[in-house]
Each structure stands twice: as structure tokens, then as C-alpha cells.
C-alpha positions in Angstrom: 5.1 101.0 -85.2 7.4 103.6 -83.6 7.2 105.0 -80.3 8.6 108.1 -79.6 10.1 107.9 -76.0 12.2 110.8 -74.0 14.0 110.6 -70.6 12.5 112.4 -67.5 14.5 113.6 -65.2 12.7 113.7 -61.4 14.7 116.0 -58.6 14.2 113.7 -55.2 12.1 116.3 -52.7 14.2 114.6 -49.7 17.5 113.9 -51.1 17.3 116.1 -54.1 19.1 113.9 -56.2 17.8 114.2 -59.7 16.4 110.6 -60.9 16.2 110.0 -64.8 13.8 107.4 -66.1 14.7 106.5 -69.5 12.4 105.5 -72.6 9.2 106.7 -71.1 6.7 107.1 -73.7 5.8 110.9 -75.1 2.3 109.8 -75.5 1.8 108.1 -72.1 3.4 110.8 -70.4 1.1 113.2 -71.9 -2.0 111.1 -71.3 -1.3 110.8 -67.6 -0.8 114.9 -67.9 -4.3 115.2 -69.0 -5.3 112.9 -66.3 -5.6 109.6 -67.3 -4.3 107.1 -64.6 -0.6 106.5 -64.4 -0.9 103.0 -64.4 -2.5 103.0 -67.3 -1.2 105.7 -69.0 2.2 104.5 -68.5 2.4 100.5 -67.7 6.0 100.1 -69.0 7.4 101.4 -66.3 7.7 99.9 -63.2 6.1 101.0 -59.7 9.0 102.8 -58.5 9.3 104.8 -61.9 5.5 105.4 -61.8 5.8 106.7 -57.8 8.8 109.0 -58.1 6.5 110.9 -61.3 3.8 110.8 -58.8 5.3 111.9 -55.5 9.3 113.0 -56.6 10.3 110.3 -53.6 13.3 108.6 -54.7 13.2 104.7 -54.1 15.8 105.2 -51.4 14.2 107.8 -50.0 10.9 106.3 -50.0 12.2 103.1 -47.8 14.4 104.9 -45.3 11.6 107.5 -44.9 8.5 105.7 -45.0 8.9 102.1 -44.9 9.1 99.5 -47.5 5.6 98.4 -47.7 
């Protein structure tokens, strides 16, 4: 079965340093649009990929700024 997937690029709101996360599914994306939970709506990417969607923190940003755990 084919999976249509698209980049998303994701401007950092500290560093604003555009982040793209690659092959991320069309309809997974959408679902988690419409509400569904990211996790799982979207459970190929990983947690880092799944926060910066959520709260446009880069990685970086997010450890320097707020800690790693």
C-alpha cells in the first residue's frame, strides 16, 4: 500500500530556525489537524518531531531553554 508523505517545515519560536521533518504522513498529519492525538495520529515520528509540531521548540532550543527532562 502507498503512503503519501510530505515534508513539514517548523520555524523554531526561540531560534527561528526553520526545522524540516521529512516523510511525515499526509493522512496522519491531517488526522492530528482534526484532533486526533499526535501520538497516535502520527507514531512514526519520533518525540522530538512530534513536540516541535506541537510547540514549534526546536530540540536545541527545548534543552537549553527548559531542561532536558
Amino acid at each position: 500500500m502507498f503512503t503519501a508523505t510530505t515534508v513539514v517545515a517548523v520555524p523554531c519560536h526561540f531560534c527561528q530556525e526553520v526545522n524540516e521533518i521529512e516523510n511525515v504522513p499526509v493522512q496522519g498529519f491531517a488526522n492530528w489537524q482534526r484532533g486526533e492525538l499526535i501520538q497516535n495520529a502520527l507514531p512514526e515520528l519520533n518525540t522530538d518531531q512530534r513536540e516541535l509540531l506541537i510547540s514549534g521548540i526546536c530540540p536545541k532550543c527545548w534543552d537549553e531553554r527548559l531542561g532536558s527532562d
